[in-house]
C-alpha positions as CSV (number, residue, x, y, z in Angstrom):
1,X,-26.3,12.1,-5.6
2,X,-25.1,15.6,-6.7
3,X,-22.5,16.1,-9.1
4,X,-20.3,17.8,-5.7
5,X,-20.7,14.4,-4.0
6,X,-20.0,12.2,-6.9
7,X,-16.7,14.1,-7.2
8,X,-16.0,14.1,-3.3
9,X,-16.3,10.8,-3.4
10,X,-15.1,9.4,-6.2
11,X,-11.9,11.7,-6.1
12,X,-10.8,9.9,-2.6
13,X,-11.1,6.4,-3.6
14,X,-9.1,7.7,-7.2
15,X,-6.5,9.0,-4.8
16,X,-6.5,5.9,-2.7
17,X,-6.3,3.6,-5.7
18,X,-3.6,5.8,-7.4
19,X,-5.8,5.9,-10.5
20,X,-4.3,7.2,-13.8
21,X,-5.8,9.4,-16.2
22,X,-7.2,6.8,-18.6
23,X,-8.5,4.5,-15.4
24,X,-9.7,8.4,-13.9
25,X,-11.6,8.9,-17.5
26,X,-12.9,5.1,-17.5
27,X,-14.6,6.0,-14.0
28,X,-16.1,9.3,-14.6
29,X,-18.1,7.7,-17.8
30,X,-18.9,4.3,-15.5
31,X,-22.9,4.2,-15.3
32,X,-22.4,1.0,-12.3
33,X,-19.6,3.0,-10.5
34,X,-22.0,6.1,-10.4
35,X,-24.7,3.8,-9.3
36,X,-22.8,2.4,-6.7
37,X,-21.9,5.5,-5.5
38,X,-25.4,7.2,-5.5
39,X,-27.5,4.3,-3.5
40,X,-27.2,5.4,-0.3
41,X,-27.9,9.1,-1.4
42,X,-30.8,8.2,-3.4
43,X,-32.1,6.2,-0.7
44,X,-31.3,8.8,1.9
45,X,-29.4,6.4,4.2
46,X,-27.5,7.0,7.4
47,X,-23.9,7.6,6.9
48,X,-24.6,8.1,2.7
49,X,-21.1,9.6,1.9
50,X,-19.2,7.0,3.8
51,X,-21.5,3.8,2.5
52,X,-20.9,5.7,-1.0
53,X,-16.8,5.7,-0.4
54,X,-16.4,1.9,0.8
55,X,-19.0,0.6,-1.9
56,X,-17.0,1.9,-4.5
57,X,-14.1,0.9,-3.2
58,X,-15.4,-2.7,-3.1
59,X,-16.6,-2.1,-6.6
60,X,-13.6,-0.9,-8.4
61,X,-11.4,-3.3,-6.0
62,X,-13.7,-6.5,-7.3
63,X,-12.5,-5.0,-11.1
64,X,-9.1,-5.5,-9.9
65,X,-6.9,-8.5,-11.3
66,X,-5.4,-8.3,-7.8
67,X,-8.6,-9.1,-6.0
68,X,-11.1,-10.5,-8.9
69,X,-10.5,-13.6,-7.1
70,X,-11.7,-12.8,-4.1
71,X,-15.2,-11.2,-5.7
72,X,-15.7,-13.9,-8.0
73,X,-18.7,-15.9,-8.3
74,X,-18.3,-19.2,-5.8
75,X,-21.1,-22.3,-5.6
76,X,-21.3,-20.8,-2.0
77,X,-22.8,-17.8,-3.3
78,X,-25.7,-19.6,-5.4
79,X,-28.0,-20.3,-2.3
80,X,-29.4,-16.4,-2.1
81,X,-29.5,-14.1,-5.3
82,X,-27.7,-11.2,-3.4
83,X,-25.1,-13.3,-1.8
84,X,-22.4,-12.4,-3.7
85,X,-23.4,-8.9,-4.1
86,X,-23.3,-8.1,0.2
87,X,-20.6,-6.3,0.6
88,X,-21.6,-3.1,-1.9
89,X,-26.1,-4.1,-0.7
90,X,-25.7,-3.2,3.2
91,X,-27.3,0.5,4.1
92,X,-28.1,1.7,7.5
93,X,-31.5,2.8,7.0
94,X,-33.3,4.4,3.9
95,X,-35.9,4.1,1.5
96,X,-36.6,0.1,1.5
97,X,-38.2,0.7,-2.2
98,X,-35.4,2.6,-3.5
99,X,-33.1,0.3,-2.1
100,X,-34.4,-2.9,-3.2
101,X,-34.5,-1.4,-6.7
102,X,-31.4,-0.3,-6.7
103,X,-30.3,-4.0,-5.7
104,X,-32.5,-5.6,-8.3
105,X,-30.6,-3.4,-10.7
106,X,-27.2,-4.3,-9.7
107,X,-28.5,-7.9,-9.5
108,X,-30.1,-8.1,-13.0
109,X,-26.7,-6.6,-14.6
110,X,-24.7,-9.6,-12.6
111,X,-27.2,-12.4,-14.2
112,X,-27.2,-10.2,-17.3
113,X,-23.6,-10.5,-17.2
114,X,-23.3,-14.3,-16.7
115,X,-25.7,-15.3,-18.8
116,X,-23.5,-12.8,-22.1
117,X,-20.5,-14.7,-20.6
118,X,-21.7,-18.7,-19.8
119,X,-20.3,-19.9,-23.3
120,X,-17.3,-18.1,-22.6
121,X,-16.9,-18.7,-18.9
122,X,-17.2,-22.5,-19.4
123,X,-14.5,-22.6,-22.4
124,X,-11.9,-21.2,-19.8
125,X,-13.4,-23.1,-16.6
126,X,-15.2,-20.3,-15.0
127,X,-17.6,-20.9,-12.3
128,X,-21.1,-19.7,-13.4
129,X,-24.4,-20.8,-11.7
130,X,-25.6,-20.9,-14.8
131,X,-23.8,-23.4,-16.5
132,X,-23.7,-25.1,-13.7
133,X,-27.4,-25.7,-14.2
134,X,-28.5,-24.0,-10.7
135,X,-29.9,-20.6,-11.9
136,X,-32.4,-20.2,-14.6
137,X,-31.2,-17.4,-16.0
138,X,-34.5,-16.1,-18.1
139,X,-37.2,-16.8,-15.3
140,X,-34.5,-14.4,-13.0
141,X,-34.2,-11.4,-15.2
142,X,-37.9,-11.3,-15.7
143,X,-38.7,-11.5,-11.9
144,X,-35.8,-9.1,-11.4
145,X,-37.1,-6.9,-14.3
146,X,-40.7,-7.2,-13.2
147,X,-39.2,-6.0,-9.3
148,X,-37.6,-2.7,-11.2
149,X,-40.4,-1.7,-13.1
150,X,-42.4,-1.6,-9.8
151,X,-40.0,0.7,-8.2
152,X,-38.1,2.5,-10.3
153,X,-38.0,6.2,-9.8
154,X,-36.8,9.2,-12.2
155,X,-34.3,9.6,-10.2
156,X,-33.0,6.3,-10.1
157,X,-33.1,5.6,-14.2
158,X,-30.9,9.2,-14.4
159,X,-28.2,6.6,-13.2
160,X,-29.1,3.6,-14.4
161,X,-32.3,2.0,-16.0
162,X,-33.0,-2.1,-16.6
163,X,-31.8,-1.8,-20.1
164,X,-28.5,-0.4,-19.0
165,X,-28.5,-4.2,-17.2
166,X,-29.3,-6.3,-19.5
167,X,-26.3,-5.6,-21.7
168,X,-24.8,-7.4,-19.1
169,X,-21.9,-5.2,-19.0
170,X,-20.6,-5.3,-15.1
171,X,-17.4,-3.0,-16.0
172,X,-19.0,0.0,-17.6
């Protein structure tokens, strides 16, 4: 993803979320947003700049306390790894390696996340496979991590690399 695409894309969904200056400066330093955004380019997918625009609309939407609800994690989602994380994982087409790195990535920050937030999440009586016993968080990270390291391309750790996930940090 260029530098003329991030900004063609993540200018329309700014304008479409009528984002301020400080939520405009947030995004523009957002290693996950700009990951988001370059998947399908990095992967060379059909329809790139479209996939791009909705999956980080879906992205910054799920950061929303309008619609966190609705992106939370749900016992639904525990069955399959990538459950949760469909709607920004589709593609049509592209580079299946790429693509399956790029999803391990996403995927490692998400366990990354629940595991820096389990002691948290289960004072306040949010849902997290792992405290719910169902996910073992250590065995996934290094299967995850393991998957990465297989894959992972220059180009790909210029966005993000497995150490950016394992801080866990999902809005950053």
């Amino acid at each position: 993803m260029t530098k003329e695409q991030w900004d063609t894309v993540s200018s329309r969904v700014r304008v479409l979320l009528n984002y301020s200056v400080a939520q405009t400066n947030w995004l523009q330093g957002s290693r996950m947003a700009r990951l988001i955004a370059a998947v399908p380019f990095l992967a060379g997918c059909g329809k790139a700049q479209e996939t791009s625009f909705c999956h980080l609309l879906i992205y910054l939407a799920s950061l929303d306390e309008a619609a966190k609800e609705l992106f939370s994690h749900k016992p639904e989602d525990d069955g399959e790894l990538y459950t949760r994380l469909a709607p920004i994982l589709t593609f049509s087409g592209g580079n299946g390696e790429i693509l399956q790195c790029c999803r391990d990535l996403i995927t490692l920050c998400m366990v990354s996340n629940y595991r820096k937030d389990a002691e948290a999440d289960q004072k306040v009586g949010k849902y997290n496979p792992l405290n719910a016993g169902l996910w073992d968080a250590n065995a996934l990270i290094g299967t995850l991590t393991e998957s990465i390291e297989k894959r992972i391309t220059p180009e790909i750790a210029n966005f993000y690399t497995s150490e950016d996930a394992l801080r866990g940090f999902w809005q950053d």
